[in-house]
Every structure is written in structure tokens, then in C-alpha cells.
C-alpha positions in Angstrom: 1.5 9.1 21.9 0.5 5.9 22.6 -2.5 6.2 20.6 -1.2 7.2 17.4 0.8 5.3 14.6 4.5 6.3 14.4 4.6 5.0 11.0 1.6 3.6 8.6 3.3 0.4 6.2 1.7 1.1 3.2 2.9 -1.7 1.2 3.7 -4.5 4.7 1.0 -7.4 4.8 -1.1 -6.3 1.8 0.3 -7.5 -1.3 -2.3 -9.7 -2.4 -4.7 -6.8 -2.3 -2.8 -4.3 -4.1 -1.5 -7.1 -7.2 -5.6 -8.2 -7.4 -6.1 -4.1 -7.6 -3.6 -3.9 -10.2 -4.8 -7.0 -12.6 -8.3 -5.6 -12.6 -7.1 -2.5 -13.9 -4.8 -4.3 -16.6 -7.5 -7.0 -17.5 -10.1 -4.3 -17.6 -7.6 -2.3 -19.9 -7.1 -4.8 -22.3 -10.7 -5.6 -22.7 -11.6 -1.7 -23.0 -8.8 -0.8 -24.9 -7.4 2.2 -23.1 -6.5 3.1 -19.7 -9.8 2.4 -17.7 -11.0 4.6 -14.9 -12.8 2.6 -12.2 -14.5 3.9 -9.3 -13.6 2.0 -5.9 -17.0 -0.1 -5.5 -16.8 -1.1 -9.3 -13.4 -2.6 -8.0 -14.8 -4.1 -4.6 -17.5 -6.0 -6.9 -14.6 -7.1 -9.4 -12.0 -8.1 -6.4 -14.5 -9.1 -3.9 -12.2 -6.9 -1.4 -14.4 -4.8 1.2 -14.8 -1.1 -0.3 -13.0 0.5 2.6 -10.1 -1.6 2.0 -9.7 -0.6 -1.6 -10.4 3.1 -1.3 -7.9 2.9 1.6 -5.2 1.1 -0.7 -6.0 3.7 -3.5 -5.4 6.2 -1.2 -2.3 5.5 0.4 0.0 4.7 -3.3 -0.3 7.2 -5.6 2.7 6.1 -7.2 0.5 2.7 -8.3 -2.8 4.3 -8.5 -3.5 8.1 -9.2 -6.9 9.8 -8.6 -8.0 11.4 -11.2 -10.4 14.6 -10.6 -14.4 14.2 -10.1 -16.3 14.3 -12.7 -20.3 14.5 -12.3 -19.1 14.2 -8.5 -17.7 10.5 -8.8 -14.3 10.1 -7.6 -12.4 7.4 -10.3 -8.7 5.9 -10.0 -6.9 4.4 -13.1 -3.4 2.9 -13.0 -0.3 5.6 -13.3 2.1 5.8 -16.6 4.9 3.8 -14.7 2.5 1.0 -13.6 0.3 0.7 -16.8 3.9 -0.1 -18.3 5.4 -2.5 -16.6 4.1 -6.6 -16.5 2.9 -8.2 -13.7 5.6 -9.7 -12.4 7.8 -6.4 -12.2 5.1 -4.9 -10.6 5.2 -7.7 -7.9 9.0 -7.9 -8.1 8.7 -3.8 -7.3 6.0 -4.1 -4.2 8.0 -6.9 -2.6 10.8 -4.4 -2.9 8.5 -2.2 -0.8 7.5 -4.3 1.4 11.0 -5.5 2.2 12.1 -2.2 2.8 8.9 -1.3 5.2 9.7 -4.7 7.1 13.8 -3.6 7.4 12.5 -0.4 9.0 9.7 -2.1 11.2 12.3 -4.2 12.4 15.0 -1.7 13.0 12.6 0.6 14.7 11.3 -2.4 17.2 15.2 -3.4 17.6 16.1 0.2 18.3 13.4 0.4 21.1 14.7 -3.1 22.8 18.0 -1.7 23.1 16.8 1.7 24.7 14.7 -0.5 26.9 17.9 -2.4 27.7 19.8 0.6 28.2 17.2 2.4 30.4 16.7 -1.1 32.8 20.8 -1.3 32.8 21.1 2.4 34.3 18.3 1.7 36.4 20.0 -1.4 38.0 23.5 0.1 38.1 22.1 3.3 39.9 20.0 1.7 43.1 
């Protein structure tokens, strides 16, 4: 139990990475014209994040990025209708939303635990 994660935070702690994901998508857009499909080390050379990082980000919002199928066996990403809509700064305004809400739970999980500590120690101490 100890071992595994209760709950992953998608959004907690890696904003930057995910708004520099998202402007190389729009900028590459604008310059191409259409709705680019980039492959995960194409963005790792554009972002200068590590390619692990990225595909991992990719990954793990499919309601930013969607994964479009392989073609000549290359796996590509481009930005979903939602996101390719919206500006930049509702797109940030709509991951700090996210991240608030993951950092309300990781905080109401870790006060939830304190108090069943508490609770366990107190019946402890009242039973010796």
C-alpha cells in the first residue's frame, strides 16, 4: 500500500510545463496554418523539457492534448477542439482551476489522515 500512489495530480506542480506544451502547439499552428500534429521529441527540442516528461504530460490530459492514431508507426499529439479555441490566458485561467482543485483534495486527504491519526493516538491513550 505503501508503495503505490493513492492519487497521481495531474495538473499540481506542473503548470509551466503544460502552458510551454500548449504555446508550442498554438505558435506552431499559426505558423503552419492548421492544427499541427507534433510527435513528443519534436516538442522536447522545441520546449527544451526532457522527453519523458512531455510524453508523460501528453499522456495523462487528454482533455488538453489528444493522441491521434499511428501513422507509419509514429505516435503524434495535436491540441483538442476545446483547447485549440480558447487564448492563452483562459487556458491558464482553466489549469490553475485544476490545480486548485487537486491541491483542495491533497490537502483534505492529508487533513483527513491527521485527524484519524489523532483519533487512533486519543483511543490509544484513553484505553491503557
Amino acid at each position: 500500500m505503501f508503495g503505490t500512489q493513492l492519487f497521481k495530480f495531474r495538473f499540481r506542480g506542473k503548470i509551466s510545463q503544460i502552458m510551454n506544451l500548449y504555446e508550442c502547439f498554438r505558435l506552431y499552428s499559426e505558423e503552419n496554418k492548421s492544427s499541427p500534429a507534433l510527435h513528443p521529441i519534436t516538442l522536447a527540442k522545441l520546449t527544451g523539457i526532457p522527453f519523458g516528461d512531455i510524453a508523460e504530460r501528453l499522456q495523462e490530459i487528454p482533455e488538453i492534448f489528444i493522441k491521434l492514431p499511428k501513422r507509419d508507426g509514429i505516435t503524434r499529439y495535436r491540441l483538442s477542439s476545446v483547447a485549440s479555441n480558447m487564448t492563452s490566458d483562459e487556458m491558464e485561467e482553466q489549469i490553475l482551476k485544476a490545480e486548485r482543485n487537486e491541491t483542495l483534495l491533497f490537502y483534505s486527504m492529508s487533513g483527513i489522515t491527521l485527524v484519524m491519526l489523532l483519533l487512533v493516538i486519543f483511543l490509544v491513550s484513553t484505553s491503557i
